[in-house]
PAKE-441924 format. One record per residue (C-alpha): residue in three letters; chain; residue number from 1; x, y, z. Coordinates in nm, 4 decimals. Layout:
<atoms>
lumfi / vomi / vofi / c1 / c2 / c3
ALA / A / NUM / X / Y / Z;
...
</atoms>
This chain:
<atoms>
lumfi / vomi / vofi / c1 / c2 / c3
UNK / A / 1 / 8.9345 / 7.8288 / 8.4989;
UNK / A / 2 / 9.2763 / 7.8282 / 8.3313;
UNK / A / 3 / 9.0978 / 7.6756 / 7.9933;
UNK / A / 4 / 8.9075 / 7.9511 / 7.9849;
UNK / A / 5 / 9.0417 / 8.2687 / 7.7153;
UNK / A / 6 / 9.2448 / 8.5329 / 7.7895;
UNK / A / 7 / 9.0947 / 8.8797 / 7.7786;
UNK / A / 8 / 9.3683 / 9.0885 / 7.8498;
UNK / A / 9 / 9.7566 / 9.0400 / 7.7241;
UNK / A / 10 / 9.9172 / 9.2685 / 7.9872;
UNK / A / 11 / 9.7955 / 9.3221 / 8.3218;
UNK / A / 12 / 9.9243 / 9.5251 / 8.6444;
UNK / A / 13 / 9.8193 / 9.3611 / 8.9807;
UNK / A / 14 / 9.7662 / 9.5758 / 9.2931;
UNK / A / 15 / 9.7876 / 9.4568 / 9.6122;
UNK / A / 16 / 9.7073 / 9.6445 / 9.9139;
UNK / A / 17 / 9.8608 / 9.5890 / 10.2680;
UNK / A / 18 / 9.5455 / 9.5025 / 10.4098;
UNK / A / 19 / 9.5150 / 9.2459 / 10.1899;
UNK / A / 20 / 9.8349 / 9.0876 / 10.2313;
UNK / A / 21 / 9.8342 / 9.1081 / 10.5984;
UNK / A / 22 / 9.4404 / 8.9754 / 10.6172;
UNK / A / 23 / 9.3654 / 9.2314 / 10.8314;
UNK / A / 24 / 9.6291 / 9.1626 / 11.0900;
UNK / A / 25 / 10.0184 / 9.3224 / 11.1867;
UNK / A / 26 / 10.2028 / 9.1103 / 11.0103;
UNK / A / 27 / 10.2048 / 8.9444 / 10.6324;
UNK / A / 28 / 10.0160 / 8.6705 / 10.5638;
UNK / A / 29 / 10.1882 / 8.3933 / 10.3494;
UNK / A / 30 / 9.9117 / 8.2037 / 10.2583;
UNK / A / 31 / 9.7662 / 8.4995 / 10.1228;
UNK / A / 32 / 10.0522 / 8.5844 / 9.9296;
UNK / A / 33 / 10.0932 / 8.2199 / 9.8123;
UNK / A / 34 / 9.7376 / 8.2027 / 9.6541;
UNK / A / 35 / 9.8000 / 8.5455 / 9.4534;
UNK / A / 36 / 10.1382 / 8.4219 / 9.3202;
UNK / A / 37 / 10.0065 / 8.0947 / 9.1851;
UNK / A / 38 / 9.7586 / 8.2950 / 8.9928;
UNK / A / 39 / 9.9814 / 8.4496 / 8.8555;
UNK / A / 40 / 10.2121 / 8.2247 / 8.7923;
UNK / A / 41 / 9.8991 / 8.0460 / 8.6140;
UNK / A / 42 / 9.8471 / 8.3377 / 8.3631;
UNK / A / 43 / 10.2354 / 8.3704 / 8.3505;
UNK / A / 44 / 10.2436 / 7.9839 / 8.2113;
UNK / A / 45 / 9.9795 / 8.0728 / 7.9384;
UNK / A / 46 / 10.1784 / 8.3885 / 7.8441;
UNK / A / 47 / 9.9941 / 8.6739 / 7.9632;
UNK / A / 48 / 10.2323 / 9.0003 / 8.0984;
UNK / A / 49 / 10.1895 / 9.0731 / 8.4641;
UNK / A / 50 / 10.3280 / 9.3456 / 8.6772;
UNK / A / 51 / 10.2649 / 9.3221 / 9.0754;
UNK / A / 52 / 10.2536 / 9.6746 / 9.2892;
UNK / A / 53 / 10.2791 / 9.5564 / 9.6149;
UNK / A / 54 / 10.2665 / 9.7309 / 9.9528;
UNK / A / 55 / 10.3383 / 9.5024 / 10.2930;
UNK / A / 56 / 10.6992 / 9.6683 / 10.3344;
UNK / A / 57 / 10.5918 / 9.8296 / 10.6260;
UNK / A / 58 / 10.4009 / 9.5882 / 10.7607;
UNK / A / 59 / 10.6895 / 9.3397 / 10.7251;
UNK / A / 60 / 10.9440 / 9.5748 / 10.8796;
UNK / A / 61 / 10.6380 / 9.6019 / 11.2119;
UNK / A / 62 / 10.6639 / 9.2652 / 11.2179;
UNK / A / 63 / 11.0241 / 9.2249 / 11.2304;
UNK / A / 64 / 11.1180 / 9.4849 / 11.4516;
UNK / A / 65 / 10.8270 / 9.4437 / 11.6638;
UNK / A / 66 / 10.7263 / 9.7430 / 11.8663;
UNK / A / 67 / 10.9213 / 10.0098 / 12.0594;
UNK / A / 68 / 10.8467 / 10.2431 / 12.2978;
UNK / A / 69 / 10.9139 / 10.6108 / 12.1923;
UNK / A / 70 / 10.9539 / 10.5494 / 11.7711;
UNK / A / 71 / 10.6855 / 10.6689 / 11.5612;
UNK / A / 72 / 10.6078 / 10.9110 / 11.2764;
UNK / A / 73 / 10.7708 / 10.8952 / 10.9549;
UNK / A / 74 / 11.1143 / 10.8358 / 11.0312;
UNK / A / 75 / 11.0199 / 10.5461 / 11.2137;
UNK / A / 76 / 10.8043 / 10.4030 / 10.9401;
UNK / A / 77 / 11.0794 / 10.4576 / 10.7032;
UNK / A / 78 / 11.2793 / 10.2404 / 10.9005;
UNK / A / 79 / 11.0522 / 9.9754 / 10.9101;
UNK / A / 80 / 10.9997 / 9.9970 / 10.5340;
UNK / A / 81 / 11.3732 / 9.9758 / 10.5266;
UNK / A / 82 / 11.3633 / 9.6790 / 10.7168;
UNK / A / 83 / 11.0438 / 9.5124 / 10.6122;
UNK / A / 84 / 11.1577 / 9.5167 / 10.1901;
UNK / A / 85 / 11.3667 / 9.2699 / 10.1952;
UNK / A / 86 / 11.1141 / 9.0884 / 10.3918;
UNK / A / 87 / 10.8777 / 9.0862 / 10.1525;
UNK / A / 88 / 11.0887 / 9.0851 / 9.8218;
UNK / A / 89 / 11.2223 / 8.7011 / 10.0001;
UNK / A / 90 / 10.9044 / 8.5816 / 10.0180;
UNK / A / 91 / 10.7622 / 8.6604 / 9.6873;
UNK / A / 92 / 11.1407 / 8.4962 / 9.5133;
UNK / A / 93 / 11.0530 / 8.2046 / 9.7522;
UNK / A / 94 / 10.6719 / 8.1728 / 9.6605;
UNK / A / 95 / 10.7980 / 8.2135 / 9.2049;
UNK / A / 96 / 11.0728 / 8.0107 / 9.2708;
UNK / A / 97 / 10.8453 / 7.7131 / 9.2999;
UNK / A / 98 / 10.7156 / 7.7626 / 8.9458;
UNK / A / 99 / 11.0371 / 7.8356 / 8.7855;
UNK / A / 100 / 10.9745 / 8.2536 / 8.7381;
UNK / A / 101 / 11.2335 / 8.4966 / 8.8152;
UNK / A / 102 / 11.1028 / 8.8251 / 8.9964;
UNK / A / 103 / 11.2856 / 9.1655 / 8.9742;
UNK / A / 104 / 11.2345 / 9.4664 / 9.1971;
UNK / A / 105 / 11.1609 / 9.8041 / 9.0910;
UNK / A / 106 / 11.1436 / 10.0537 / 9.3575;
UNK / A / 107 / 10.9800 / 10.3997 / 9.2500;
UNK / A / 108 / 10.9337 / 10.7657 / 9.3919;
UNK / A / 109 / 10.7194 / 11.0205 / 9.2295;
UNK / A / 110 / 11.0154 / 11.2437 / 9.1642;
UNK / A / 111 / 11.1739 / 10.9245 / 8.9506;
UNK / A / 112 / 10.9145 / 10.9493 / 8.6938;
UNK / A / 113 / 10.8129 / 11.3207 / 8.7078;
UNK / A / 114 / 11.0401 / 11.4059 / 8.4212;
UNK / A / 115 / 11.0099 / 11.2785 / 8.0965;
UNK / A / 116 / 11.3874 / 11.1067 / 8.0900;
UNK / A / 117 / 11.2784 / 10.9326 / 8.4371;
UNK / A / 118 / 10.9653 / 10.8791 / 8.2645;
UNK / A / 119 / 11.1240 / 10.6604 / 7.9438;
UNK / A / 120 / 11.3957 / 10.5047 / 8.1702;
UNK / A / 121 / 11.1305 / 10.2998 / 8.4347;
UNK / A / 122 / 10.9154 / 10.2405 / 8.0928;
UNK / A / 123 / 11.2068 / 10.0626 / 7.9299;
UNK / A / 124 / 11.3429 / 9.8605 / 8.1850;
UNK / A / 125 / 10.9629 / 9.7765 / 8.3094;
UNK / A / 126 / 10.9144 / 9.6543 / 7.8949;
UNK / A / 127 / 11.2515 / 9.5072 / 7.9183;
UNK / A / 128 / 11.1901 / 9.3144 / 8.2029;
UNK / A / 129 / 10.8179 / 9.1723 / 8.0471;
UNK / A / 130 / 10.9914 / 9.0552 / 7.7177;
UNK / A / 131 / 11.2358 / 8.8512 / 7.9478;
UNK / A / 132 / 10.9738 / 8.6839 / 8.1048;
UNK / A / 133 / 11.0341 / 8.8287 / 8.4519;
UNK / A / 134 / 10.7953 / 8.9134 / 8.7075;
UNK / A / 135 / 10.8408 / 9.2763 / 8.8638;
UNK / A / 136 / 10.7607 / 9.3844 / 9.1926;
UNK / A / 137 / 10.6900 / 9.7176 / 9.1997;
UNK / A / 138 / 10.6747 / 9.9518 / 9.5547;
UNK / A / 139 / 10.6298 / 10.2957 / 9.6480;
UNK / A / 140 / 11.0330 / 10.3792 / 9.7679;
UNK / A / 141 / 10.8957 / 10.4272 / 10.0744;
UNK / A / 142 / 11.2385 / 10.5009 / 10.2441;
UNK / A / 143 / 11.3120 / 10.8277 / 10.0984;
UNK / A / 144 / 10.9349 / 10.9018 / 9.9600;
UNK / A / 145 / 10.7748 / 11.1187 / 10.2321;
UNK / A / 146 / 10.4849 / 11.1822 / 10.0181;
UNK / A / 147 / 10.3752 / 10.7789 / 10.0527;
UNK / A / 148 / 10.3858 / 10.8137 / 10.4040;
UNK / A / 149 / 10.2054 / 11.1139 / 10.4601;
UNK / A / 150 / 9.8861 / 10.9828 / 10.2478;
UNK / A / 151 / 9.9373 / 11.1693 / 9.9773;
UNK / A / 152 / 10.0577 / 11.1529 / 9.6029;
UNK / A / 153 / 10.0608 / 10.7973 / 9.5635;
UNK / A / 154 / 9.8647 / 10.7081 / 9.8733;
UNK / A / 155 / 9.9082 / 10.2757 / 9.9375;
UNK / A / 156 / 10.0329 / 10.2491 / 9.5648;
UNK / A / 157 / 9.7227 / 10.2858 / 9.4438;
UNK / A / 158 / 9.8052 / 10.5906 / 9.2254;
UNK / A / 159 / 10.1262 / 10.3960 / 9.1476;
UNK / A / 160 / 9.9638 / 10.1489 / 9.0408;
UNK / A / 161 / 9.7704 / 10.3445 / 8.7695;
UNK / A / 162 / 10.1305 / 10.5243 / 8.6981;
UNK / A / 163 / 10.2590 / 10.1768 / 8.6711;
UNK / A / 164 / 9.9835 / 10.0461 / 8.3803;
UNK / A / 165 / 10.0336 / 10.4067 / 8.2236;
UNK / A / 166 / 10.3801 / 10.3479 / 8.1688;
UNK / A / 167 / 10.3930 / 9.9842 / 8.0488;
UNK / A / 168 / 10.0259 / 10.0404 / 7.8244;
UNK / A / 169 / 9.8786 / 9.7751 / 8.0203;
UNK / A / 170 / 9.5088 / 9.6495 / 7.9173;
UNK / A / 171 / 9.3986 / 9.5932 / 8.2718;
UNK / A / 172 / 9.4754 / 9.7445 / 8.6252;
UNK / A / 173 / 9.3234 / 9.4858 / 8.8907;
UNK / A / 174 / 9.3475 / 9.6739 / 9.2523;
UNK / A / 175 / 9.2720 / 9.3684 / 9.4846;
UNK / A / 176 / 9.1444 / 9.5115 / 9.8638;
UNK / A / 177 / 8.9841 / 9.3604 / 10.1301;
UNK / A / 178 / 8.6287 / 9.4825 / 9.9765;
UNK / A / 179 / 8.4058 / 9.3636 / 9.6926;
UNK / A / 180 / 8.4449 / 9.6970 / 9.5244;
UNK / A / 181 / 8.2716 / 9.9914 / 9.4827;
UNK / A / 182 / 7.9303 / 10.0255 / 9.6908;
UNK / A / 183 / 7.6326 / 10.3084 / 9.6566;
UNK / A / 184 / 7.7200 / 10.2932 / 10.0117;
UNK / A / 185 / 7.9281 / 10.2483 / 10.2948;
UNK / A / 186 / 7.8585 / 9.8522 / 10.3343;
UNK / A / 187 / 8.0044 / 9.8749 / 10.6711;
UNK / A / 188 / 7.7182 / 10.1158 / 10.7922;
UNK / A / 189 / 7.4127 / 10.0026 / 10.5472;
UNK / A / 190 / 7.4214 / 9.5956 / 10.5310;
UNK / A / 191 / 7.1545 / 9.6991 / 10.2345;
UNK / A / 192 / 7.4343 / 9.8664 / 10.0230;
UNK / A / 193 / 7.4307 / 9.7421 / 9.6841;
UNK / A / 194 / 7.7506 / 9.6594 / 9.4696;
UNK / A / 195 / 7.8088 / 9.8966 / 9.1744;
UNK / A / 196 / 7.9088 / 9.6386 / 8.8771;
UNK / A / 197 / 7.9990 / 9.9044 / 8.6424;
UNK / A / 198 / 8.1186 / 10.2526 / 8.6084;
UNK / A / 199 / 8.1185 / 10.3970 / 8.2338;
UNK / A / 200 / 8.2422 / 10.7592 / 8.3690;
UNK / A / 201 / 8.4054 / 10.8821 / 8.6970;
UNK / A / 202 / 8.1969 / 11.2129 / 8.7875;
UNK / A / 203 / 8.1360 / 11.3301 / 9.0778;
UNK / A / 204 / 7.8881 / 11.1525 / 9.2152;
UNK / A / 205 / 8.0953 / 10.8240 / 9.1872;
UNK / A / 206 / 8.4032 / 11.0504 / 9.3991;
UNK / A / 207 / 8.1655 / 11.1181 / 9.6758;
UNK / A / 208 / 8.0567 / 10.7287 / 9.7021;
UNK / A / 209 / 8.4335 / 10.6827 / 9.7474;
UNK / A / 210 / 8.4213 / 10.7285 / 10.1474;
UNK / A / 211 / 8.7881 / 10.7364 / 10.2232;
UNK / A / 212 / 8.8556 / 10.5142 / 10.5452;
UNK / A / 213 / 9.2305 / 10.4474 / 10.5952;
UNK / A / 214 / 9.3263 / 10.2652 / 10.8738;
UNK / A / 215 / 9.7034 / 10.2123 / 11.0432;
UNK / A / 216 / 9.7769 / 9.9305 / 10.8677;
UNK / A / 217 / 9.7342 / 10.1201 / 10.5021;
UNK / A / 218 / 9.7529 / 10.5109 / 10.3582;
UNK / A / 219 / 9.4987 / 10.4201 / 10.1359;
UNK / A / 220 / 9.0982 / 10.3931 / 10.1017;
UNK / A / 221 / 8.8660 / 10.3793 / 9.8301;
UNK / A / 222 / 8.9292 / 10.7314 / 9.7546;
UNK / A / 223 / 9.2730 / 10.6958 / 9.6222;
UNK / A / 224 / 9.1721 / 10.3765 / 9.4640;
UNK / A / 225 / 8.8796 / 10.5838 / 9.2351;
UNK / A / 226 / 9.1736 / 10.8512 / 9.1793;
UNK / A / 227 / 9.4194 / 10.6089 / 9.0543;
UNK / A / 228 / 9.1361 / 10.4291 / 8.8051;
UNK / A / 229 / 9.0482 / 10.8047 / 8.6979;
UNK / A / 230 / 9.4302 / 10.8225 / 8.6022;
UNK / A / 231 / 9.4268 / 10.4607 / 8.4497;
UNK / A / 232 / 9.0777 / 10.5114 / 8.2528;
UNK / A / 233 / 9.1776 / 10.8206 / 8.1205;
UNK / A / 234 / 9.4863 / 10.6628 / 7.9330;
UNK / A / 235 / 9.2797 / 10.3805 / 7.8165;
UNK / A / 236 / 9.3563 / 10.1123 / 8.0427;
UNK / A / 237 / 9.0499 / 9.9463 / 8.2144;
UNK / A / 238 / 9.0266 / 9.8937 / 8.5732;
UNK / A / 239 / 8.8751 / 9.6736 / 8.8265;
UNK / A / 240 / 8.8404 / 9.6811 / 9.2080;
UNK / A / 241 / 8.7933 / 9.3356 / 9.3721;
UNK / A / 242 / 8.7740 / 9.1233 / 9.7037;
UNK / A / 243 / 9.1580 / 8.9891 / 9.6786;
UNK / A / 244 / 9.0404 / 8.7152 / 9.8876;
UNK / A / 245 / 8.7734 / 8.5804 / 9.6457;
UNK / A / 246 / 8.9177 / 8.2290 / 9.5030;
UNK / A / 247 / 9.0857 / 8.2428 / 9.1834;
UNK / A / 248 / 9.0020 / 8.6481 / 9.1473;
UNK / A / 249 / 9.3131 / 8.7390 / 8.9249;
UNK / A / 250 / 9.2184 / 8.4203 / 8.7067;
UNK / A / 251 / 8.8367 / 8.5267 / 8.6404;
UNK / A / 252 / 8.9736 / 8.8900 / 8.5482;
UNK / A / 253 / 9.1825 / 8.7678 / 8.3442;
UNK / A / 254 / 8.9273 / 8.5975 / 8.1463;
UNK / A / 255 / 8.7186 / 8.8825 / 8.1462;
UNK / A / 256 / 8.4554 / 8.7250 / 8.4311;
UNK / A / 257 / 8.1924 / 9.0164 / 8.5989;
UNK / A / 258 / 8.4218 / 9.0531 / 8.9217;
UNK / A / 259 / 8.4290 / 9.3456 / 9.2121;
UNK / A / 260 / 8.3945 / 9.7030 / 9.0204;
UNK / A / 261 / 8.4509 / 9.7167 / 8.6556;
UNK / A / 262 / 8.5840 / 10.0653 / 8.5650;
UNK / A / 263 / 8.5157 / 10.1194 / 8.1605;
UNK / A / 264 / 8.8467 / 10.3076 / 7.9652;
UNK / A / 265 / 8.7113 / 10.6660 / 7.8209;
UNK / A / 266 / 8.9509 / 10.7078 / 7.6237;
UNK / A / 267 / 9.1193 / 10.4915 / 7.3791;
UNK / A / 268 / 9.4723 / 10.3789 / 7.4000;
UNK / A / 269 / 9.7489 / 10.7266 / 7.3928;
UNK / A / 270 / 10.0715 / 10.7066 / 7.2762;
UNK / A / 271 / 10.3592 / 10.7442 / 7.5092;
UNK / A / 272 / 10.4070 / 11.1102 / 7.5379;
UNK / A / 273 / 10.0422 / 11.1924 / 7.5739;
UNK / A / 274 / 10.0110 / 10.9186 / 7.8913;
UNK / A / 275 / 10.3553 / 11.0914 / 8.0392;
UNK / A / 276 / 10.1753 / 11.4594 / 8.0175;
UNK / A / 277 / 9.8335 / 11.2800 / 8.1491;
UNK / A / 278 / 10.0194 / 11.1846 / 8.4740;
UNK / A / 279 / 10.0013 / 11.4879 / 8.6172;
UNK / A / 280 / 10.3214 / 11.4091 / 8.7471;
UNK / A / 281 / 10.5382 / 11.6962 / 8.6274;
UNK / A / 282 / 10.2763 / 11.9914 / 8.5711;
UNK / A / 283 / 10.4191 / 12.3145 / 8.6863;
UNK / A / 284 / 10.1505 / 12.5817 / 8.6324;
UNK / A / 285 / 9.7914 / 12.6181 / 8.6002;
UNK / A / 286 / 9.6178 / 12.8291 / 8.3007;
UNK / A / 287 / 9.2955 / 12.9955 / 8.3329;
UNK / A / 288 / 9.0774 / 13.0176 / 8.0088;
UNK / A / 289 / 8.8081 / 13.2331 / 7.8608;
UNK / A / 290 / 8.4600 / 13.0553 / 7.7418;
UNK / A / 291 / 8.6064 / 13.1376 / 7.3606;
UNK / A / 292 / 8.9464 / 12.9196 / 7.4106;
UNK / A / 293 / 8.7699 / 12.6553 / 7.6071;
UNK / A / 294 / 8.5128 / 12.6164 / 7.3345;
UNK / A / 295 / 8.7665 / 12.6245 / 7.0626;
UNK / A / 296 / 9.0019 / 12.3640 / 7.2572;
UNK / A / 297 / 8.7316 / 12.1072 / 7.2973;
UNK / A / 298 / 8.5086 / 12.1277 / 6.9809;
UNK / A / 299 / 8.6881 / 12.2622 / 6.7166;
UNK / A / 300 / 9.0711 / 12.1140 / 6.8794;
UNK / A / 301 / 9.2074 / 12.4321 / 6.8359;
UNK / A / 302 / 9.5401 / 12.5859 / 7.0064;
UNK / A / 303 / 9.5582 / 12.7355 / 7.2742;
UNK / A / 304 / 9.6635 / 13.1262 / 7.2245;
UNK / A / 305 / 9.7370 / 13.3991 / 7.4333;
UNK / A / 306 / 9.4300 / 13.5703 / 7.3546;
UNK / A / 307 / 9.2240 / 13.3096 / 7.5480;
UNK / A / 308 / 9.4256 / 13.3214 / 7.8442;
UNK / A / 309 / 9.2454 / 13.4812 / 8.1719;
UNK / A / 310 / 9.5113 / 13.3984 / 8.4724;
UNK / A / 311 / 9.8155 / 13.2295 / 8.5262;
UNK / A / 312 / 9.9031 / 13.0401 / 8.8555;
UNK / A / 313 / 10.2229 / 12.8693 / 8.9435;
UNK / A / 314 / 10.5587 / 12.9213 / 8.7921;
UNK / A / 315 / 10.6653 / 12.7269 / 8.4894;
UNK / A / 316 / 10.9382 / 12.7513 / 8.2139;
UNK / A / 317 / 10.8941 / 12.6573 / 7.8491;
UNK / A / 318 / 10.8262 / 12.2851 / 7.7773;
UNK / A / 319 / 10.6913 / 12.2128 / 8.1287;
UNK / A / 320 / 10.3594 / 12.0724 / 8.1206;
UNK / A / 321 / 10.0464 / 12.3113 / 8.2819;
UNK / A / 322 / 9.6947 / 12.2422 / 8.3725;
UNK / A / 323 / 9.3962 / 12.4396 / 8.1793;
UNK / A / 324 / 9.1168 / 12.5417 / 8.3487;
UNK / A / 325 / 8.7872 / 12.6434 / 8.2327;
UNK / A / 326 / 8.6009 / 12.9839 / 8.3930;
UNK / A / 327 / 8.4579 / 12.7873 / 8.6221;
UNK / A / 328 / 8.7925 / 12.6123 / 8.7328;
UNK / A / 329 / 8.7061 / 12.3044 / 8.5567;
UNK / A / 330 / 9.0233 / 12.1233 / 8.4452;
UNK / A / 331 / 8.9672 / 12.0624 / 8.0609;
UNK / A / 332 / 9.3036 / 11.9890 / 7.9373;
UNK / A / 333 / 9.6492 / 11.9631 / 7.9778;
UNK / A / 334 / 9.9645 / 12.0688 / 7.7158;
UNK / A / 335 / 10.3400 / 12.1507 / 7.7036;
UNK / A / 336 / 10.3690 / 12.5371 / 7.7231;
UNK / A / 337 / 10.5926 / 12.7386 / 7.4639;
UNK / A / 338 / 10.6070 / 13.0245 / 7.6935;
UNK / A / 339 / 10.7126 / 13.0274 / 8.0668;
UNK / A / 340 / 10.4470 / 13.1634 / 8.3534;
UNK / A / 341 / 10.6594 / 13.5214 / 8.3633;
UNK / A / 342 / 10.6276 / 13.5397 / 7.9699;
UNK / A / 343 / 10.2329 / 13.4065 / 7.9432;
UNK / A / 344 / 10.1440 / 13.6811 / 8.2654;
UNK / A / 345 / 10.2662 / 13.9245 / 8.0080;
UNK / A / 346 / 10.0721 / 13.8378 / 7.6760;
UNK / A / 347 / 9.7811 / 13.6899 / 7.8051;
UNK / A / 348 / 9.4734 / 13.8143 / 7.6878;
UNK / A / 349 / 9.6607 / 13.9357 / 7.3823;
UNK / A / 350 / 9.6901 / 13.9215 / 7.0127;
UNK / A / 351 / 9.9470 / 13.6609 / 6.9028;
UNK / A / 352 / 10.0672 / 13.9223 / 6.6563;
UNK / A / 353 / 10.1751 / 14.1211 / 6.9845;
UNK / A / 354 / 10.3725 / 13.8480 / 7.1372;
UNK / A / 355 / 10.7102 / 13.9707 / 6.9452;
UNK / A / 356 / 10.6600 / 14.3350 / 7.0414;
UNK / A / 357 / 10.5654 / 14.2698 / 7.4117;
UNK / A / 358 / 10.8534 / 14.0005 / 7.4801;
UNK / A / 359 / 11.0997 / 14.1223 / 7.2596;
UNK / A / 360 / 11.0960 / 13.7353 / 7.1051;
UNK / A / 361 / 10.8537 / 13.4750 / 6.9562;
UNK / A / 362 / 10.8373 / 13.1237 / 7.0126;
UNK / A / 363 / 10.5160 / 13.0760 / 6.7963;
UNK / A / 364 / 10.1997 / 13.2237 / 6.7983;
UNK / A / 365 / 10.0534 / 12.9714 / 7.0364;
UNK / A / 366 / 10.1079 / 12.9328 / 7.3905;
UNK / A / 367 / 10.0617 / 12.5414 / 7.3592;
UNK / A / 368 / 10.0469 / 12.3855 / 7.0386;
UNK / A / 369 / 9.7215 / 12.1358 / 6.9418;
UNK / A / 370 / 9.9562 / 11.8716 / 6.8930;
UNK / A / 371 / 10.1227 / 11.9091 / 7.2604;
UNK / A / 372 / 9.7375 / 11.9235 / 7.4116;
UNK / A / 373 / 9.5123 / 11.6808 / 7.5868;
UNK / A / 374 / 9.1478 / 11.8011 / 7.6252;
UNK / A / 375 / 8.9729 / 11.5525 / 7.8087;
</atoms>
């Protein structure tokens, strides 16, 4: 297997909590062990790898065992308190026997929401790859609410895809406790077929995407098709596979037919386009006419104030807003010249106007071509 070539040079390797603990309350070494000497395996022949794992929580369960009266999310803080270190001591234990040092980068939404955030976990993430390191990445589930509550990130999944974003990985590999994507619940029809391949996530791949979390995850397969819509959209291909199939990370790695192959759609963006892509930082939401939406997509227009139907949410100039079609299709995304207060006053306007009605001009577009996305 390890003869075989390389068809990725940087890779991001999720790894989900029921995965780690093999269905069960507590971590489960061996488990661990097997997906570290993979790695370490593609780490020997020089390949980049980045590991988002979950299993703090599980490790803090497991350490703390279980009391009477504690639950909710100050009690699973604690335990993710408890259960990091856990977890960060086995993994230095496990690389230590191949001679790799691990680092630890520990992430909320709110750290990368903002472009300087943004740059600052993309260079030390780089940094750490060029030194040869191995980074651990987790959700910082202590202080990030949003984790617990399954949302935002939900299991890492869509930190995972955040994670390849910001380091311009070639491949996300989000290893479960399933084979991958099914045009069925498996569980419920034995006849339920594996889907192979998926060119384009539409809507009728987000409804096969039954979301069943359990309580030893906040994640199902609908956050994992929302994190490879992220990943796929900022060219970085994406599989979901059985992380208990032998040598899985290996036969990705060399480009084997494993789990759910999700296809990039878009070819690799440069840094400032993946940051606005996030959707990490958007502070308003733009409603176009049929005119503007035509003009953004085929003829890659601006986006004036003339074209502008509604505004929703506040922002200031040089956040990042959401466009919307008419029929509330998002089509885009850009850095806005004008804040929400200033764009609910010229909107549906001639950009000749915009002096006269603001009293000021910051260009005659409301988002410039070069600051939009239109996917």
């Amino acid at each position: 297997m390890t003869d075989k070539p390389l068809a990725y040079h940087r890779i991001v390797a999720k790894f989900g909590t029921k995965l780690l603990t093999g269905g069960t309350d507590c971590l489960n070494t061996d488990i661990i062990s097997n997906l570290v000497s993979q790695i370490a395996a593609l780490h020997k022949r020089g390949l980049e790898v980045v590991a988002v794992s979950s299993g703090a929580i599980a490790a803090g369960r497991h350490k703390l065992g279980k009391i009477r009266g504690h639950k909710g999310i100050p009690y699973r803080q604690i335990l993710a308190s408890l259960g990091q270190s856990r977890l960060m001591n086995i993994y230095e234990q496990l690389f230590e026997n191949y001679g790799i040092s691990i680092a630890q980068a520990l992430l909320t939404k709110e750290d990368i929401s903002d472009r300087a955030g943004y740059l600052n976990a993309r260079n030390t993430l780089l940094a750490l790859l060029e030194l040869r390191a191995i980074c651990i990445v987790n959700e910082n589930d202590v202080v990030a609410v949003d984790e617990i509550q399954e949302a935002k990130f939900g299991d890492n999944d869509n930190l995972s895809a955040m994670v390849a974003n910001l380091i311009d990985a070639d491949l996300l590999i989000m290893l479960t406790d399933t084979a991958g994507l099914y045009d069925a619940d498996p569980q419920r029809h034995p006849e339920a077929r594996l889907i192979s391949r998926v060119d384009r996530i539409d809507a009728d791949i987000e409804k096969l995407a039954a979301d069943t979390p359990d309580d030893k995850g906040t994640g199902g397969m609908i956050t994992k098709i929302e994190a490879a819509k992220l990943a796929t959209a900022s060219g970085v291909a994406v599989v979901i596979a059985d992380g208990r199939q032998p040598d899985v990370i290996l036969k990705l790695a060399a480009g084997e037919a494993v789990g759910t192959y999700f296809a990039p759609v878009a070819s690799k963006l440069e840094s400032r386009k993946r940051w606005m892509m996030s959707g990490l930082c958007v502070r308003g939401r733009l409603f176009v006419d049929s005119g503007a939406s035509r003009a953004l997509k085929k003829q890659k227009r601006s986006l004036l104030a003339a074209g502008i139907q509604k505004v929703e949410g506040k922002c200031q100039r040089g956040d990042i807003v959401n466009i919307y079609s008419e029929d509330g299709s998002r089509i885009g995304c850009g850095i806005s010249n004008y804040s929400s207060a200033d764009i609910e006053v010229i909107k549906g306007t001639h950009s000749g106007r915009i002096a006269d009605l603001l009293g000021y001009d910051y260009g005659t577009e409301v988002i410039h071509r070069n600051n939009l996305i239109v996917f």
